[in-house]
C-alpha positions in Angstrom: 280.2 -11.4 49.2 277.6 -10.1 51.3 277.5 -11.3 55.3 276.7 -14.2 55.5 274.0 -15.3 58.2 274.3 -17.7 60.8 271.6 -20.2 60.6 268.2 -19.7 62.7 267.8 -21.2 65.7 264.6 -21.3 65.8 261.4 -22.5 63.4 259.8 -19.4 61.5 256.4 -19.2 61.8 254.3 -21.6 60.0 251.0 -23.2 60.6 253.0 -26.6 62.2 253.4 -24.3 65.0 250.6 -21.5 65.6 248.5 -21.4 68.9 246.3 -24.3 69.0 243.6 -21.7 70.4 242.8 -19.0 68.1 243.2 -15.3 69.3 240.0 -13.5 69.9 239.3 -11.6 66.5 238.1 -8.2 68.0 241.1 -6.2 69.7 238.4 -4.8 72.0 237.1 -8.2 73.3 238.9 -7.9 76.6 240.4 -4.6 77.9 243.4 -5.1 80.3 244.6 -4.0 82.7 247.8 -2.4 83.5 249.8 -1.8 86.4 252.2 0.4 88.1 255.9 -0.1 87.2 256.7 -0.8 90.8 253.6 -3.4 90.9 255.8 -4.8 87.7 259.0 -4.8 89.1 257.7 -6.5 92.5 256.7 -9.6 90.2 259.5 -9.7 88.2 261.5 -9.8 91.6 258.9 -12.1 93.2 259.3 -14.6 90.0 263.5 -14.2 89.9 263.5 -15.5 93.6 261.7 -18.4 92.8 263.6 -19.4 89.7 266.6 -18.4 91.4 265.4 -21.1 94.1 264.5 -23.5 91.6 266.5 -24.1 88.7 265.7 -27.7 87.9 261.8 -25.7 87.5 263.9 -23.2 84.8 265.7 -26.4 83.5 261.5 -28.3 83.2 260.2 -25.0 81.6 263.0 -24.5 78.8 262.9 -28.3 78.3 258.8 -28.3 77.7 259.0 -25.0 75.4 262.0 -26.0 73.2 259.8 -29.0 72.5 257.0 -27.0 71.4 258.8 -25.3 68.9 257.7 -26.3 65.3 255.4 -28.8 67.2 252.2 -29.1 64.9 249.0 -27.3 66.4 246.8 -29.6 64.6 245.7 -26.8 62.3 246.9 -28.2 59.2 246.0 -32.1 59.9 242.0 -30.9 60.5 241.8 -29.3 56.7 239.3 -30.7 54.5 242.1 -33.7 52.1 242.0 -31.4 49.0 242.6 -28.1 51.0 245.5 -30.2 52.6 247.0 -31.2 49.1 247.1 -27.2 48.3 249.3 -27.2 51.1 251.6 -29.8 49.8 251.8 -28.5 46.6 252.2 -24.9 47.9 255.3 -26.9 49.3 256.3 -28.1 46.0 256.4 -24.6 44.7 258.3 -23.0 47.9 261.0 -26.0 47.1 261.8 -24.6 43.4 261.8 -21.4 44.8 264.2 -22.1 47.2 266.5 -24.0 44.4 266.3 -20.1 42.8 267.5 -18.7 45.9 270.5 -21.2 46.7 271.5 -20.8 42.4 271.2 -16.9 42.9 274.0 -16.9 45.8 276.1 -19.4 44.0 276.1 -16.7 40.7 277.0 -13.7 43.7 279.7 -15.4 44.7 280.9 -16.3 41.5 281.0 -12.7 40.2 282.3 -11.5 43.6 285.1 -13.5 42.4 285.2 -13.0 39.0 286.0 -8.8 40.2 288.0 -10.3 42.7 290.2 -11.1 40.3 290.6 -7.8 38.7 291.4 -6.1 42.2 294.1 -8.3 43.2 296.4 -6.3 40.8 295.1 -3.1 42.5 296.3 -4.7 45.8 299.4 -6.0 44.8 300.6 -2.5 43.2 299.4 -0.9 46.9 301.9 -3.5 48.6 304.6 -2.6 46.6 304.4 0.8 47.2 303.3 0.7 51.0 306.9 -1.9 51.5 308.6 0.7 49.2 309.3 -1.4 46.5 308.3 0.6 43.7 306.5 3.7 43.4 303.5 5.5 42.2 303.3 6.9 38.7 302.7 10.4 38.2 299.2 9.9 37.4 298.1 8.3 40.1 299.5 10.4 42.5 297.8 13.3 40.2 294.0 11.5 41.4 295.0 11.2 44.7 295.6 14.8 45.0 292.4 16.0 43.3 290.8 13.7 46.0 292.6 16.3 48.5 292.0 19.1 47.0 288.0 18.6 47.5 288.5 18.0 50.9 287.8 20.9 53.8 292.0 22.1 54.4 292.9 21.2 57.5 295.6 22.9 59.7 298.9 22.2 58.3 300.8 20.1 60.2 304.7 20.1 60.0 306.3 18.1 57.4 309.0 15.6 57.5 311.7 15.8 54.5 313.1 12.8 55.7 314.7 11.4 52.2 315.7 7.9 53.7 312.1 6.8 54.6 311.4 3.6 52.8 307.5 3.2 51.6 304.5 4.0 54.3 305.7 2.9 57.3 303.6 1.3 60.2 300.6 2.0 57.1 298.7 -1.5 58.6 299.1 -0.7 62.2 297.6 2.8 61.6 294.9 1.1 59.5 293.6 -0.9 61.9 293.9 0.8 64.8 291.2 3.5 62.4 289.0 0.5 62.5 287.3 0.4 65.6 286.1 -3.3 65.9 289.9 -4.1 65.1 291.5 -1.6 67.3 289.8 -2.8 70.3 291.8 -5.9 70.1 295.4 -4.4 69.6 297.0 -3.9 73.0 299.9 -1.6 73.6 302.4 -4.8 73.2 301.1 -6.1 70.2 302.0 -2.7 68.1 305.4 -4.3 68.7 304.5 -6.7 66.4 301.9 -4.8 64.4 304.5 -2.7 63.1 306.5 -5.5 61.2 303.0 -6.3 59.3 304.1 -5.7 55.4 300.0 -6.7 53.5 297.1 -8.1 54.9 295.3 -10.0 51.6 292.5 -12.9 51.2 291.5 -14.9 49.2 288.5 -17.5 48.1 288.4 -21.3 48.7 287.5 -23.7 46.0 284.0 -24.1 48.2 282.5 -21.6 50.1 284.7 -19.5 52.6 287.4 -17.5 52.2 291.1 -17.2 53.9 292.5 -14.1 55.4 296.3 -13.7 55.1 298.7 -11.2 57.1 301.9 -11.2 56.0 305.1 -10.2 58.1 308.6 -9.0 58.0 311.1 -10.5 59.9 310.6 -9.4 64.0 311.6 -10.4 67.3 308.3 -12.2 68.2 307.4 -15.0 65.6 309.1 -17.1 62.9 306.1 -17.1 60.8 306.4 -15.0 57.3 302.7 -15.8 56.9 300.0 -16.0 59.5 296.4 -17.1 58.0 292.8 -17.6 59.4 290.6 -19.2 57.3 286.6 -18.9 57.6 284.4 -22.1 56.4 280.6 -22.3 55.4 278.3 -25.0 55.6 278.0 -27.7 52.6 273.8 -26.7 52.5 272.5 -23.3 51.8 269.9 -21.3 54.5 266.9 -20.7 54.3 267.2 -17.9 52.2 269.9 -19.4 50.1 272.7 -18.1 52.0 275.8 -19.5 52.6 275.7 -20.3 56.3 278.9 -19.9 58.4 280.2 -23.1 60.1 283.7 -22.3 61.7 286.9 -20.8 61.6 290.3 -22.2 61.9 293.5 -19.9 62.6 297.3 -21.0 61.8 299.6 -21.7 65.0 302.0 -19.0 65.4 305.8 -19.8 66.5 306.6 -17.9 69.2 310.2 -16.5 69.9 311.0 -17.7 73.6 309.6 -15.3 75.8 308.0 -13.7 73.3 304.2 -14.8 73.5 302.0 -12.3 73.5 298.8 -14.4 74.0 300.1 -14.5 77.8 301.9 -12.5 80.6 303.6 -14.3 83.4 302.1 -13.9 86.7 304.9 -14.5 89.8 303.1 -15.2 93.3 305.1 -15.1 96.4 305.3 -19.0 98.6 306.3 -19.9 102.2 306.7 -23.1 103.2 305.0 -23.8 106.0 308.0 -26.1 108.4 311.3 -23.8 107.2 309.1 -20.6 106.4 311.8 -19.9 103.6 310.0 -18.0 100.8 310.2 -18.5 97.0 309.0 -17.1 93.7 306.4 -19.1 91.1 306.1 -17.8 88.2 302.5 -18.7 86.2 302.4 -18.2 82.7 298.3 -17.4 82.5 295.8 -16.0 78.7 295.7 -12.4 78.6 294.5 -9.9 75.4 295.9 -9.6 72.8 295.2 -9.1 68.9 297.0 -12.9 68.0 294.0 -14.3 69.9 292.1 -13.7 66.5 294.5 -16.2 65.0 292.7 -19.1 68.2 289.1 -18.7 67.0 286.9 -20.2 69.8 285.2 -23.6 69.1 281.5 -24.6 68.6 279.7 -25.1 72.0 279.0 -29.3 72.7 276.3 -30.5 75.0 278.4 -30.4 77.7 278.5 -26.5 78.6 275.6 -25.1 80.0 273.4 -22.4 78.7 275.3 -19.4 80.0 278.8 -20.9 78.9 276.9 -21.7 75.3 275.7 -18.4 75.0 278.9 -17.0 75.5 280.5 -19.4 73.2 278.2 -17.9 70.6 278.5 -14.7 71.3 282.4 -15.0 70.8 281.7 -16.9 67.3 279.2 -14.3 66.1 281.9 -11.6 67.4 284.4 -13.8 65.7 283.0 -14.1 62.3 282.2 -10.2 62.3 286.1 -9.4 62.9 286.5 -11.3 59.7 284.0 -9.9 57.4 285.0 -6.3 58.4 288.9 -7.4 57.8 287.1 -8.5 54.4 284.5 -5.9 53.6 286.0 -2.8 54.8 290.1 -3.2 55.8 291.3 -4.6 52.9 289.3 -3.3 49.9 289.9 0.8 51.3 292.8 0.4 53.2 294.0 3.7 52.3 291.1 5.4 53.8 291.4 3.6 56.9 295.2 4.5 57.2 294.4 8.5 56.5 291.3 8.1 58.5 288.9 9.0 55.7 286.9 6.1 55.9 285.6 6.5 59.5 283.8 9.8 57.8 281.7 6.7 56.1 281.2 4.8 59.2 279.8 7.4 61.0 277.1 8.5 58.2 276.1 4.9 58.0 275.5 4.8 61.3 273.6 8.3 61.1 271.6 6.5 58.6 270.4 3.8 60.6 269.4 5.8 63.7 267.2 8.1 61.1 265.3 4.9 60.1 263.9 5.3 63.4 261.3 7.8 64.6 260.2 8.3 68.3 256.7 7.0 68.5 256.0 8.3 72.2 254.8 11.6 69.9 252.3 10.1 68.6 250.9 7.9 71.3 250.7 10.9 73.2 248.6 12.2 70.7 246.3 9.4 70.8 246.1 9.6 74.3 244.9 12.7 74.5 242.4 12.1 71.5 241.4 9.1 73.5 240.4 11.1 76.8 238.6 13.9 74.9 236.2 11.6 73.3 235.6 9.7 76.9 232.9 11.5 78.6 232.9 12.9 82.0 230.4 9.6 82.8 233.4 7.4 82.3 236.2 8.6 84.5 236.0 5.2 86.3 236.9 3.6 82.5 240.1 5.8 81.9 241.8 5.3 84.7 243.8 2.5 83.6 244.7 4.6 80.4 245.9 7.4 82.7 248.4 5.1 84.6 249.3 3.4 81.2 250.5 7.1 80.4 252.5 7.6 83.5 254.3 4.3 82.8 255.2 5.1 79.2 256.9 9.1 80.7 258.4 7.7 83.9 
């Protein structure tokens, strides 16, 4: 299933909500100014300190603009009545084509799981043979050497014989730790644990949403065989149709005594103030770890303010992404995350992306200079605002 958007915060565009006062229809209708970047940064300064001075003003002004948003501008309400029930009916039509779009996600996710079902015994036969329960047929291990063989030879590296190795051991660990959003969350102490991870699987819900499951072998940190996180959707579709992404809910994990990795124990040093005898406290206190994954953060309320919500959703949106690329990219090619092959991928996407892009300041450049050759010398007055928009743009 494709990611899944979180659902807008704010109003697209629409008439309900244009300027009430129309923009002025030729671009050459007022010619402004533009100043210095220290002139800008001396106002940006200037307006910080008073904010900074003021926040029940920041508090008024948020207020008064949220309010505007999707506000009517009066546009729509001053039509001629017929022109206003095109509108409606424009409506009308924008309603079945949004019952298209929600029908055209349902049918995605139903052949997402309808293959879904014909990978799971691909993933199954690849946990039997990474826990070294069974082991690959000549065939297969016939492919996987082709693959290999079209691959630039690398130096050789020295070979173990070791007979009494059982499957691919630590093959999870070395997975994740490939995937870069993942490995930034495995501390040194969680590979401890990391090790003992035997399959990492998922699988759908009955409604929307999906469950992520990490199985272990027995270990000296938890109890749990299984430890699961499961990602929920909204009962109504987006805007576009999508499924939008509600919550997440991780399973509680049964620490060993001493043994939680979620925490470190901090000991601070006491002395009492009438005996001056000394003595130790010991603070148990959150620190990083991977298992934090399994404690998803909750939805912010109307109690936190705007920078604790913020952060709140930045640790959901973060959250959610963990799970998609456990989803999209971990568990579908975990080979190629384990040998490393995969990051190959990951980079050319990325190379990809940044080519979408061209510099523009080329071409303004360009312009510029078109610009001053067809100003005559009559006009130097006129283009001196051009010339210090130029030296803003290079500084």
């Amino acid at each position: 299933m494709s990611e899944i958007p979180k659902k807008p915060s704010m109003t697209a565009p629409t008439p309900q909500n244009t300027p009430a006062s129309a923009a002025p229809i030729s671009s050459h209708s007022q010619v402004p100014t533009v100043g210095t970047i220290k002139e800008e940064e001396l106002d940006r300064a200037a307006a910080a300190s008073i904010f900074a001075q003021n926040p029940k003003l920041v508090s008024l002004i948020q207020g008064k603009l949220g309010s505007l948003v999707g506000r009517s501008s009066g546009y729509v309400e001053s039509l001629p009545t017929n022109v206003r029930r095109r509108v409606a009916g424009l409506k009308g039509v924008q309603k079945e084509h949004s019952k298209l779009e929600a029908e055209f996600q349902e049918e995605v996710l139903e052949l997402e799981k309808k293959y879904f079902a014909k990978f799971t015994p691909l993933y199954q036969k690849r946990a039997t043979i990474v826990n070294g329960l069974a082991e690959p047929t000549a065939e297969e291990i016939k492919a996987g050497e082709e693959d290999e063989e079209e691959q630039v030879e690398a130096e050789p590296a020295e070979k173990s014989e070791a007979s009494d190795v059982k499957g691919i051991p630590e093959f999870w660990l070395s997975a994740m730790k490939n995937q870069v959003s993942l490995a930034e969350m495995i501390t040194d102490r969680d590979e401890a644990a990391l090790k003992d991870l035997t399959d990492v699987r998922m699988e759908y819900l009955d409604k929307p949403g999906f469950r992520l499951i990490f199985e272990f072998a027995e270990n000296e940190f938890f109890t749990n065989k299984t430890i699961t996180k499961t990602y929920f959707y909204q009962n109504e579709s987006g805007y576009g149709g999508d499924f939008i992404y509600d919550h997440a809910e991780g399973d509680k994990i049964d620490w060993k005594s001493g043994k939680d990795l979620t925490v470190r124990i901090e000991s601070k040093k006491q002395r009492n103030k009438n005996t001056k005898q000394t003595r130790v406290v010991k603070k148990t206190v959150p620190t990083e770890s991977f298992f934090n994954f399994f404690s998803p953060p909750k939805a912010p309320t109307d109690e936190d303010d705007d920078d604790a919500a913020s952060d709140i959703e930045e640790r959901l949106e973060l959250d959610y992404q963990l799970g998609e690329d456990i989803k999209e990219k971990l568990i579908p090619r975990a080979i190629d995350w384990f040998t490393g092959e995969a990051l190959q991928f990951e980079e050319l996407d990325e190379d990809m992306e940044e080519g979408d892009f061209e510099d523009e300041d080329d071409e303004e450049d360009d312009l510029s200079e078109n610009d001053d050759e067809e100003e005559s010398d009559d006009d130097d007055d006129a283009a001196k605002p051009k010339q210090e928009a130029a030296e803003c743009k290079q500084s």
